[in-house]
C-alpha positions in Angstrom: 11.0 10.7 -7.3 8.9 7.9 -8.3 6.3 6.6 -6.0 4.8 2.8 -7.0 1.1 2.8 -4.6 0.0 -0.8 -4.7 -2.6 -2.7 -2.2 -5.7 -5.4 -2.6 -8.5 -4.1 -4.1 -10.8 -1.5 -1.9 -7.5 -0.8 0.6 -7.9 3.7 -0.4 -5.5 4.0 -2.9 -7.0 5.4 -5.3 -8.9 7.9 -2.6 -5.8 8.5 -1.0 -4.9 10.1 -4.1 -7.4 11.9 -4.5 -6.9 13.4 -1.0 -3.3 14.4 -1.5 -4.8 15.4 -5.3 -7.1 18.0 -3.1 -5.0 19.0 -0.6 -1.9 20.0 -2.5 -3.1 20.7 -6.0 -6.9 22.2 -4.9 -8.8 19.4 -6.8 -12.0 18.4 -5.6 -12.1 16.5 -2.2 -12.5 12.8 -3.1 -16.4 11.1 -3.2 -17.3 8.5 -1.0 -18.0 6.4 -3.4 -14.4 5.9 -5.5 -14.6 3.5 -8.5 -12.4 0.8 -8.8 -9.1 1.6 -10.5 -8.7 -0.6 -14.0 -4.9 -0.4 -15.0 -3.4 3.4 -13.1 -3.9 6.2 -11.2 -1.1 9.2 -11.5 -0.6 12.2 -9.7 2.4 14.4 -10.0 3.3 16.2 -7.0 5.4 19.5 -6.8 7.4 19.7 -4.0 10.2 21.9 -2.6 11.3 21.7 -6.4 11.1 18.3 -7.4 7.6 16.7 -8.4 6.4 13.4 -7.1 5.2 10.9 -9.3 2.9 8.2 -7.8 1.7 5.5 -9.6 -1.7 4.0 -8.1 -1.9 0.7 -9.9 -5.2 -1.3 -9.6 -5.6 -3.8 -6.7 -7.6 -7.0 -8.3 -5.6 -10.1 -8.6 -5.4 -9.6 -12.9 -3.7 -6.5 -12.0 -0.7 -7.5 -9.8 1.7 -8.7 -12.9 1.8 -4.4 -13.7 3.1 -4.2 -10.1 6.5 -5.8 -10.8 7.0 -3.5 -14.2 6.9 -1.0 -12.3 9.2 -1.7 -9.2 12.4 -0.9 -11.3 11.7 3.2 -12.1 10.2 3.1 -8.4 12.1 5.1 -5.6 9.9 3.7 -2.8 6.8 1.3 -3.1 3.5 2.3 -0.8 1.4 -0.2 0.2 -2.0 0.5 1.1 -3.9 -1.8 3.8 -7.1 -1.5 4.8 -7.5 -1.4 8.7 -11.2 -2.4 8.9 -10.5 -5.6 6.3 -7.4 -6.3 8.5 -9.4 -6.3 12.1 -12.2 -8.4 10.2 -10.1 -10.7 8.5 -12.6 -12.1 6.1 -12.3 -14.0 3.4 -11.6 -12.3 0.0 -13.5 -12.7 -3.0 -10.8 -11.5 -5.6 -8.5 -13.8 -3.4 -9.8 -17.2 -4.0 -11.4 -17.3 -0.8 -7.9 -16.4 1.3 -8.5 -14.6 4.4 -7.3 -10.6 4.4 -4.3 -10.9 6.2 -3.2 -14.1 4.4 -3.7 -12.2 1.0 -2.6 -9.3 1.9 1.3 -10.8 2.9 1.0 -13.3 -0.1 0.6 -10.1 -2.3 2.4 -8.2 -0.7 5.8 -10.0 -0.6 5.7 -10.5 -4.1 6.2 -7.4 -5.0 8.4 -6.5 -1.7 10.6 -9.1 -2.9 11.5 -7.5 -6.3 11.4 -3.6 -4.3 13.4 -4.7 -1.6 16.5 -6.0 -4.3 16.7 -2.6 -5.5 17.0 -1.0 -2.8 13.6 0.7 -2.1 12.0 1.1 1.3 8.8 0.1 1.9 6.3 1.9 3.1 2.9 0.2 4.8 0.1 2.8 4.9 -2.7 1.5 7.3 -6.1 2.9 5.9 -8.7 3.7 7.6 -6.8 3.8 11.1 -9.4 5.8 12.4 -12.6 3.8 12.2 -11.5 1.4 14.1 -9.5 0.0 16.9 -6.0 -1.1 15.0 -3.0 -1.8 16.2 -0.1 -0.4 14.4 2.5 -2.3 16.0 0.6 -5.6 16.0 0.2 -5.2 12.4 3.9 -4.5 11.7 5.1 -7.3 13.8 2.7 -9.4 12.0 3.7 -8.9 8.5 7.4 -8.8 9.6 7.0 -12.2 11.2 5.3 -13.8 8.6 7.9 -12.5 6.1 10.6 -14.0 8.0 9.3 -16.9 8.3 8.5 -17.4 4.3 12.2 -16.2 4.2 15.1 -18.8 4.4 17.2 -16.3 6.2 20.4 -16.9 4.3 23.0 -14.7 3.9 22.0 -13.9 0.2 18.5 -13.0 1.1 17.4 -9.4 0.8 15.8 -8.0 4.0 13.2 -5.2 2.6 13.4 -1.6 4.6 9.7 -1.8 6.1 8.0 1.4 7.5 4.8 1.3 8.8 2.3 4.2 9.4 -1.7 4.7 9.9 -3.6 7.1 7.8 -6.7 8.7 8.8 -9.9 8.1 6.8 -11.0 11.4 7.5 -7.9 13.5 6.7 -5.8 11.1 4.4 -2.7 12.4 7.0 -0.8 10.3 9.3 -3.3 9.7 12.3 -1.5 11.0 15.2 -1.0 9.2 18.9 
């Protein structure tokens, strides 16, 4: 099973990799300091007989046109969001200036769009969850409002399968209640 892990730049990808890396395969437990990821990250994950592949592809704007080549051979696409950059809602450097949540959904539905055709759920994975005071359900009916409202809502459109979960930054598991 193919996993495509996508995100803007900084949202712990590539250290949520390295967390699952470290937990299942007893790799070193990921630095604080994580570069930046330049082209891919891939893990292969054995599990209950199969193996997991994930793909962590870069998060800079020069990166996203990979995203799309790899949405077809993708079972599910992850999407990493930063919770602190979400809460802050700053402007964004890589972003031309656009405002996290603003870049984060036009990002985002680009390559939701393409996922969402084939059939793939998508899974939002809310970083960080546990340094600060985030909202999962605010978030979720955030991006799923703004995507309907970029949507025309015909009866051709494509309605993606969203999921939405935090993360802790501590763990890299799914922060509980």
């Amino acid at each position: 099973m193919y996993h495509l892990l996508a995100g803007l730049y900084g949202g712990g990808k590539t250290w949520l990799l390295a967390k699952l890396r470290a937990m299942y395969l007893d790799g070193p437990e990921p630095s604080s300091r994580i570069a930046p990821t330049v082209g891919q990250n891939v893990l292969d994950l054995p599990s209950h007989g199969a193996v997991l592949h994930i793909w962590d592809l870069g998060g800079a704007s020069s990166m996203r046109s990979l995203w799309l080549e790899y949405v077809p051979d993708a079972h599910v696409l992850a999407w990493a969001l930063d919770a602190e950059a979400w809460m802050a809602n700053e402007p964004v450097a890589d972003e031309g200036g656009a405002r996290y949540r603003d870049a984060t959904c036009s990002a985002l539905f680009g390559v939701v769009r393409e996922a969402a055709a084939l059939g793939l759920s998508t899974v939002v994975l809310v970083t960080k969850s546990d340094t600060c005071r985030v909202s999962l359900s605010d978030i979720e009916s955030y991006i799923v409002a703004r995507w309907s409202a970029a949507d025309d809502m015909s009866s051709t459109t494509v309605r993606p399968d969203w999921h939405f979960c935090t993360v802790s930054a501590a763990t890299g598991l799914p922060k509980r209640g």
